[in-house]
RODREN-570803 format. One record per atom (N, C-alpha, C): x, y, z; atom name; chain; residue in three letters. Coordinates in Angstrom, 2 decimals. Example, Ala and Ser with C-alpha at 12.3 -4.5 7.8 and 13.67 -1.06 7.14 Angstrom:
# residues 2
[zafi [13.19 -5.69 7.80] "N" "A" "ALA"]
[zafi [12.30 -4.50 7.80] "CA" "A" "ALA"]
[zafi [13.20 -3.30 7.80] "C" "A" "ALA"]
[zafi [12.85 -2.25 7.08] "N" "A" "SER"]
[zafi [13.67 -1.06 7.14] "CA" "A" "SER"]
[zafi [12.90 0.03 7.87] "C" "A" "SER"]
//
This chain:
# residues 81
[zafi [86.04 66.06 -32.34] "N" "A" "UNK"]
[zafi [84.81 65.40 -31.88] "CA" "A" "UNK"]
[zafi [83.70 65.70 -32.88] "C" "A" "UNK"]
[zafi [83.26 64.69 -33.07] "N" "A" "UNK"]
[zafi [82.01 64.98 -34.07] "CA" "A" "UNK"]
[zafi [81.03 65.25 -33.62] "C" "A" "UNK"]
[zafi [80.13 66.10 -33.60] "N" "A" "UNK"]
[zafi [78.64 66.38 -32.85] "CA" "A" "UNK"]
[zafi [77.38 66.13 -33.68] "C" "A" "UNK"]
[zafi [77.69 65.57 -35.12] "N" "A" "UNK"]
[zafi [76.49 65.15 -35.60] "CA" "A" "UNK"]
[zafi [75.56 63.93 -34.84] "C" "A" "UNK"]
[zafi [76.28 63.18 -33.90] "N" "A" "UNK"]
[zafi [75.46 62.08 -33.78] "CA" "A" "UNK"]
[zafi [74.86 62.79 -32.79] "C" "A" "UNK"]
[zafi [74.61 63.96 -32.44] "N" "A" "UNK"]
[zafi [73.91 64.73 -31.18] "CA" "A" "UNK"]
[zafi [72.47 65.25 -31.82] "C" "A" "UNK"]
[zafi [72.61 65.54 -33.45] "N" "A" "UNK"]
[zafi [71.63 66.10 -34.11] "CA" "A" "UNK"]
[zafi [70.44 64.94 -34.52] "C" "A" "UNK"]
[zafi [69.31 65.71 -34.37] "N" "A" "UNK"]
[zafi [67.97 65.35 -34.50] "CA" "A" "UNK"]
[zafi [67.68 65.76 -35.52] "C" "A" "UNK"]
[zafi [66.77 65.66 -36.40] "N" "A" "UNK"]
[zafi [66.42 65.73 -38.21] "CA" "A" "UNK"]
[zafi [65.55 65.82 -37.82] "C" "A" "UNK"]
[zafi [64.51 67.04 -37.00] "N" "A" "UNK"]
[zafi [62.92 67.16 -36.76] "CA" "A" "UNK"]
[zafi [62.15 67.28 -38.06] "C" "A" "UNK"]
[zafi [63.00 67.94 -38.80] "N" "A" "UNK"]
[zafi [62.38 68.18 -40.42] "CA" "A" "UNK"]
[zafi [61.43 66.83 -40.67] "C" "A" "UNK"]
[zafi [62.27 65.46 -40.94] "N" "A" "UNK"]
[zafi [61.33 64.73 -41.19] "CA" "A" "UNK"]
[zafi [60.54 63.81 -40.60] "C" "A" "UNK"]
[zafi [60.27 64.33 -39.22] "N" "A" "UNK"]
[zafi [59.91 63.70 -38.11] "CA" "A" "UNK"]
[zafi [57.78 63.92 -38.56] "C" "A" "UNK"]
[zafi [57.23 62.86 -38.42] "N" "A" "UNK"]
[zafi [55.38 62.85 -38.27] "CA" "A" "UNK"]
[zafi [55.74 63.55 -37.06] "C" "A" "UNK"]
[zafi [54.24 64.03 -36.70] "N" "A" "UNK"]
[zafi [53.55 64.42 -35.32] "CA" "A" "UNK"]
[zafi [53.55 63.40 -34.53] "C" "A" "UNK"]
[zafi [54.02 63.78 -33.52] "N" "A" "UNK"]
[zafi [53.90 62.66 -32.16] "CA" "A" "UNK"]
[zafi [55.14 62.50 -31.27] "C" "A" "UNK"]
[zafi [55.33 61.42 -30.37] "N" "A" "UNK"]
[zafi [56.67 62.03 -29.19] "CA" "A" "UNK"]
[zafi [57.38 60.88 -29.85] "C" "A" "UNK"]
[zafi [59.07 61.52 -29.49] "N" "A" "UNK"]
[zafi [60.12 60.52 -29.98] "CA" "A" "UNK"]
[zafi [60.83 60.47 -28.65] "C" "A" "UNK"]
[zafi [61.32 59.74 -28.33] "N" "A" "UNK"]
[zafi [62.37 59.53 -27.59] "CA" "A" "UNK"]
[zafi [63.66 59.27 -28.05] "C" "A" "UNK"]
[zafi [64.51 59.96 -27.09] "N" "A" "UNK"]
[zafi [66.52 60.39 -27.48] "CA" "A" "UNK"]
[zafi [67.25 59.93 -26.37] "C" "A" "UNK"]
[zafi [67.88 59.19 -26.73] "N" "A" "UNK"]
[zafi [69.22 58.53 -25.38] "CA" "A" "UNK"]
[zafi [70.41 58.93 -26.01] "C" "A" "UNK"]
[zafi [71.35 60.08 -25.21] "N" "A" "UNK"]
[zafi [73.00 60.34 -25.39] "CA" "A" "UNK"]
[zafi [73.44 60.06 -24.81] "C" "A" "UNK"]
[zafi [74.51 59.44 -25.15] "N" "A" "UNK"]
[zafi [75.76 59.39 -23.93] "CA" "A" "UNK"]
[zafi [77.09 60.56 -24.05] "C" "A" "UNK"]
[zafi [76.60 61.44 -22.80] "N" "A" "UNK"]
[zafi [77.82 62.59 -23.35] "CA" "A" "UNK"]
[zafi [78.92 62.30 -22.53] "C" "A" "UNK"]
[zafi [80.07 61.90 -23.12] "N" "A" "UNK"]
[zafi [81.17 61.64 -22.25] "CA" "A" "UNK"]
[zafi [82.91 62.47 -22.52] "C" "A" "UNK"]
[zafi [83.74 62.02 -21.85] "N" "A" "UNK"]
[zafi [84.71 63.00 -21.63] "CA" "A" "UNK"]
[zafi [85.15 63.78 -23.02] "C" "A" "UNK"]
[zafi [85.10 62.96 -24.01] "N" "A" "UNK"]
[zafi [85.30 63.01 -25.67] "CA" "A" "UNK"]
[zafi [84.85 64.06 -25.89] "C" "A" "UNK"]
[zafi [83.35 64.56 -25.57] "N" "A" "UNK"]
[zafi [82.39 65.43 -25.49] "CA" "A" "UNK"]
[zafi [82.73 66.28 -25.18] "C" "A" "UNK"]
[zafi [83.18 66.89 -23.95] "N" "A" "UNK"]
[zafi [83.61 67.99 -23.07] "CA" "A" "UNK"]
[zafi [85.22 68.51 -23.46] "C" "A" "UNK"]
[zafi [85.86 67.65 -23.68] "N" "A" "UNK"]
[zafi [87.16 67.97 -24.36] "CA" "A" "UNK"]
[zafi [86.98 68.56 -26.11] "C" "A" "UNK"]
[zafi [85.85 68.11 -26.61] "N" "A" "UNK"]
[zafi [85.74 68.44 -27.96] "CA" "A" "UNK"]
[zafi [85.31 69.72 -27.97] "C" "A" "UNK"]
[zafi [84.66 70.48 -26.95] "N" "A" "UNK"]
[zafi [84.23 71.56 -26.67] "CA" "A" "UNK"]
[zafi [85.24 72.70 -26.61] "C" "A" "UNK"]
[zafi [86.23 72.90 -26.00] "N" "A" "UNK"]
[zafi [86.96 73.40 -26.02] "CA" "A" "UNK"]
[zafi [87.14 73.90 -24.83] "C" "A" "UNK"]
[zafi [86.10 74.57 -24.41] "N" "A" "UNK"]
[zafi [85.85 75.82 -23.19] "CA" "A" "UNK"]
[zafi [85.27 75.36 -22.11] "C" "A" "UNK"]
[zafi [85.11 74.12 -22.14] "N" "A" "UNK"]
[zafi [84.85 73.33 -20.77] "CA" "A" "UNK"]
[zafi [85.33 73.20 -19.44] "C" "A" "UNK"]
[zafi [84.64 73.26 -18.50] "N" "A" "UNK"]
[zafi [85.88 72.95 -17.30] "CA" "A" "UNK"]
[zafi [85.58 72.26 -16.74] "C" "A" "UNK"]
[zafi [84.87 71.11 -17.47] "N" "A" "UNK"]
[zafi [84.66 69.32 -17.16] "CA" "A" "UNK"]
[zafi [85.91 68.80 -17.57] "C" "A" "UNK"]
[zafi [86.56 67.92 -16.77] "N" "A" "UNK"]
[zafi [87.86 67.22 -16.94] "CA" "A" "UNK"]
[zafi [87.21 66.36 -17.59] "C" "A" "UNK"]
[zafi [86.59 65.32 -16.70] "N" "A" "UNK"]
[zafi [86.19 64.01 -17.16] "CA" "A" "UNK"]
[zafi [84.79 64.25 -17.02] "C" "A" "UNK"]
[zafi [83.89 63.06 -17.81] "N" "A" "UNK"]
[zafi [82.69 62.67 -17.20] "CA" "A" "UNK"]
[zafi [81.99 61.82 -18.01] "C" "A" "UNK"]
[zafi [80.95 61.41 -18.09] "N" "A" "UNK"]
[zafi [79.98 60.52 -17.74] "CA" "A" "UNK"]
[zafi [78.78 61.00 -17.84] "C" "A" "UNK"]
[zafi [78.09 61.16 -18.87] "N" "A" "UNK"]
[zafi [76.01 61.68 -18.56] "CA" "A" "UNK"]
[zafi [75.23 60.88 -19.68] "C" "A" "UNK"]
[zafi [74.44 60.86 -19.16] "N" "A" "UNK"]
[zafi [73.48 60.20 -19.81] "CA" "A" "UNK"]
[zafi [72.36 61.49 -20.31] "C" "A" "UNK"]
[zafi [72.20 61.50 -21.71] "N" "A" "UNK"]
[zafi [71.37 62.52 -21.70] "CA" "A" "UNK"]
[zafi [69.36 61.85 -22.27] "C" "A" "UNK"]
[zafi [68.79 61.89 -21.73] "N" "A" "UNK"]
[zafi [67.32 61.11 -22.15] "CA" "A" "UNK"]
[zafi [66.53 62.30 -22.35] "C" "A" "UNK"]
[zafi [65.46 63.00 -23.78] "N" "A" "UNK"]
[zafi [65.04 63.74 -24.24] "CA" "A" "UNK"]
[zafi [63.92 62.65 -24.64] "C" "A" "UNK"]
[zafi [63.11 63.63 -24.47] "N" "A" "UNK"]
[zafi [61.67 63.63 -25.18] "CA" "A" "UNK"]
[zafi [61.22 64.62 -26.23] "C" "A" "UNK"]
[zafi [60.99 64.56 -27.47] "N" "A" "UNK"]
[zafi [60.85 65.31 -28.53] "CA" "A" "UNK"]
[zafi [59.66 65.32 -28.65] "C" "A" "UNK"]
[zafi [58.25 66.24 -29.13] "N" "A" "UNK"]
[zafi [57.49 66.45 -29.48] "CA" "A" "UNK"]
[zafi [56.73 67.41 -30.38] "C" "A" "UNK"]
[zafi [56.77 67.04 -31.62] "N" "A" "UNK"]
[zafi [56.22 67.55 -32.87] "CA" "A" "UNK"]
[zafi [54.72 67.35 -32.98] "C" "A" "UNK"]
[zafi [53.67 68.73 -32.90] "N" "A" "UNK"]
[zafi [53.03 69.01 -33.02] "CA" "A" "UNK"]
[zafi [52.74 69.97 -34.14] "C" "A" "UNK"]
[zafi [51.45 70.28 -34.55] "N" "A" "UNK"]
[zafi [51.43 71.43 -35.48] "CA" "A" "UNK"]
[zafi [52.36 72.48 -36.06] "C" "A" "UNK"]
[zafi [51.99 73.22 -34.49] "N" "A" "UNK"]
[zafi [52.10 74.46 -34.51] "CA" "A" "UNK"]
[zafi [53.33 74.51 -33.11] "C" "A" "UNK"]
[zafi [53.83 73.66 -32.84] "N" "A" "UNK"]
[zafi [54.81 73.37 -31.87] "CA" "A" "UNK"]
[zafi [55.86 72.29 -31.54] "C" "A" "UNK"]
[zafi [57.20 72.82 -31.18] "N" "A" "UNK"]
[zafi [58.40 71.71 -31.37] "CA" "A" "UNK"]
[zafi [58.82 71.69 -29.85] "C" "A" "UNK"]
[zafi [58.34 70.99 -29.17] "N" "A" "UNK"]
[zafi [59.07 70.65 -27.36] "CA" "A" "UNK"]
[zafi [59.87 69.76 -27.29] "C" "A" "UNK"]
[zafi [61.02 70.13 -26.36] "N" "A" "UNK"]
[zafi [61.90 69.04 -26.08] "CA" "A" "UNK"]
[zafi [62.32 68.89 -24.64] "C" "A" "UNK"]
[zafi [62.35 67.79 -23.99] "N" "A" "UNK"]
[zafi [62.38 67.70 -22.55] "CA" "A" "UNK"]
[zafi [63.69 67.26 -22.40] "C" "A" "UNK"]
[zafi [64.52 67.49 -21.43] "N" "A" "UNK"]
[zafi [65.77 66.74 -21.50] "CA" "A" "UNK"]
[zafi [66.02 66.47 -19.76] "C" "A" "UNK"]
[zafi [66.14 65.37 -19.75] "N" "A" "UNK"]
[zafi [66.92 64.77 -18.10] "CA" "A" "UNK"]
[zafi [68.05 64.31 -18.20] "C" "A" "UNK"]
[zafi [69.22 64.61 -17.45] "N" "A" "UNK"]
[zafi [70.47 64.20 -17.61] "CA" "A" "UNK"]
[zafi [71.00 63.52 -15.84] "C" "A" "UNK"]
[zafi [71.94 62.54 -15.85] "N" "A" "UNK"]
[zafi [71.90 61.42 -15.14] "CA" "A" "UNK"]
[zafi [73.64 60.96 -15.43] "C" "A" "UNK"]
[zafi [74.39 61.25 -14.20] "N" "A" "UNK"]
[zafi [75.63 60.96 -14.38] "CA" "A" "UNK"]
[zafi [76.80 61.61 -13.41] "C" "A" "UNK"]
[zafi [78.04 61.68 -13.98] "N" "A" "UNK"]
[zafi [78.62 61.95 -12.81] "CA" "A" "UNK"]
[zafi [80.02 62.77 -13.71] "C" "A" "UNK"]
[zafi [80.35 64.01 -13.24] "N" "A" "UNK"]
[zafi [81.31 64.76 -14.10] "CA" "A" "UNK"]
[zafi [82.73 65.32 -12.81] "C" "A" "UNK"]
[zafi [83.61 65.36 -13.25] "N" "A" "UNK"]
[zafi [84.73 66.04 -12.59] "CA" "A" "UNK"]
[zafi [85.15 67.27 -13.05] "C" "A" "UNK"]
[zafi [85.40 67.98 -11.97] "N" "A" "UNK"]
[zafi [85.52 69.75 -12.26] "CA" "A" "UNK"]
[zafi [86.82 69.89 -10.57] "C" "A" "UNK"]
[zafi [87.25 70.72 -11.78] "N" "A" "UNK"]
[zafi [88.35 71.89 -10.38] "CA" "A" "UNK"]
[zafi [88.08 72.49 -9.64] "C" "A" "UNK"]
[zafi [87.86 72.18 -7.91] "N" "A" "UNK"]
[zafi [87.33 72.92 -7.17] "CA" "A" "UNK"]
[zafi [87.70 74.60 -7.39] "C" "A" "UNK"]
[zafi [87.15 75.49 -6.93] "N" "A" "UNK"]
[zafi [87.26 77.18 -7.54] "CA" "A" "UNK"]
[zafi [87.92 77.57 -6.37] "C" "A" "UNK"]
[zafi [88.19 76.79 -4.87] "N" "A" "UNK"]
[zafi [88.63 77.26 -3.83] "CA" "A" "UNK"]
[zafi [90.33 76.51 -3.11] "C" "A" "UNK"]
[zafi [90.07 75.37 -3.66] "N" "A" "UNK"]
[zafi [91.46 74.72 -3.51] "CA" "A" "UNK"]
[zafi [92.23 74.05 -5.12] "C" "A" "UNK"]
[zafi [91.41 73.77 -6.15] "N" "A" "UNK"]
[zafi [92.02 73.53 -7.05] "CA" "A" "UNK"]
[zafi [92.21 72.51 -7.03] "C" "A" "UNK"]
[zafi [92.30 71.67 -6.30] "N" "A" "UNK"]
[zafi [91.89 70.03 -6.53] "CA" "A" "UNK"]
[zafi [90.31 69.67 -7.18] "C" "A" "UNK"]
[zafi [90.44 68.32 -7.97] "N" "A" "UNK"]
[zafi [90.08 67.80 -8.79] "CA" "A" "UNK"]
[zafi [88.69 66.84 -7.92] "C" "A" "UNK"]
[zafi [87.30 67.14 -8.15] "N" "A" "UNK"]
[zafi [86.49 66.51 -7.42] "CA" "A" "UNK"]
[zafi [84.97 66.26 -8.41] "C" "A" "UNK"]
[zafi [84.81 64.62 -8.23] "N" "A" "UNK"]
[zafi [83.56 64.55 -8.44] "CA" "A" "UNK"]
[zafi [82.12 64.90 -8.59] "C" "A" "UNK"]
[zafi [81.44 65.28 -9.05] "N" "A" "UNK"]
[zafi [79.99 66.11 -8.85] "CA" "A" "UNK"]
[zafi [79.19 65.25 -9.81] "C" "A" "UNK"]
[zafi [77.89 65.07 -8.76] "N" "A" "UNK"]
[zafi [76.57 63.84 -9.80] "CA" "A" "UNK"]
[zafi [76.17 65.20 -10.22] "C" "A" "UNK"]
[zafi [75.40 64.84 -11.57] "N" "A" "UNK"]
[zafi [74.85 65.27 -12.44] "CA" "A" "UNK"]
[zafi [73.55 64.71 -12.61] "C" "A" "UNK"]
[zafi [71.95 65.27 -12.30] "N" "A" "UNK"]
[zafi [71.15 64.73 -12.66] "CA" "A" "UNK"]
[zafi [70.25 65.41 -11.84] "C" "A" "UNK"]
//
């Protein structure tokens, strides 16, 4: 899995807010290795802001992931957001 298209280049970013739309999906979580997302689905929406003397980043995520219950071990849905 490639994770460059995840990276932001603030270096040559002016002052002022950017906006970021990801789509992190199962590709994602399997590329990870150590995950215990089977499948999923998120939407990741960031707000970047380059100021002076300051680098903020807001992130809301929006979606829906599958994980192994910890008590029966069956396989169940969970929203994300």
């Amino acid at each position: 899995m490639e994770f460059d298209k995840f990276t932001i280049g603030f270096e040559e970013l002016k002052l002022g807010n950017y906006d970021y739309s990801f789509l992190v999906n199962t590709a994602f979580f399997k590329g990870l290795g150590y995950s215990e997302i089977l499948k999923g689905e998120v939407i990741v929406s960031s707000i970047f802001t380059k100021s002076e003397r300051l680098m903020r980043m807001s992130l809301s995520f929006e979606g829906k992931v599958v994980l192994p219950c910890d008590r029966c071990g069956e396989n169940f849905e969970e929203a994300v957001g």
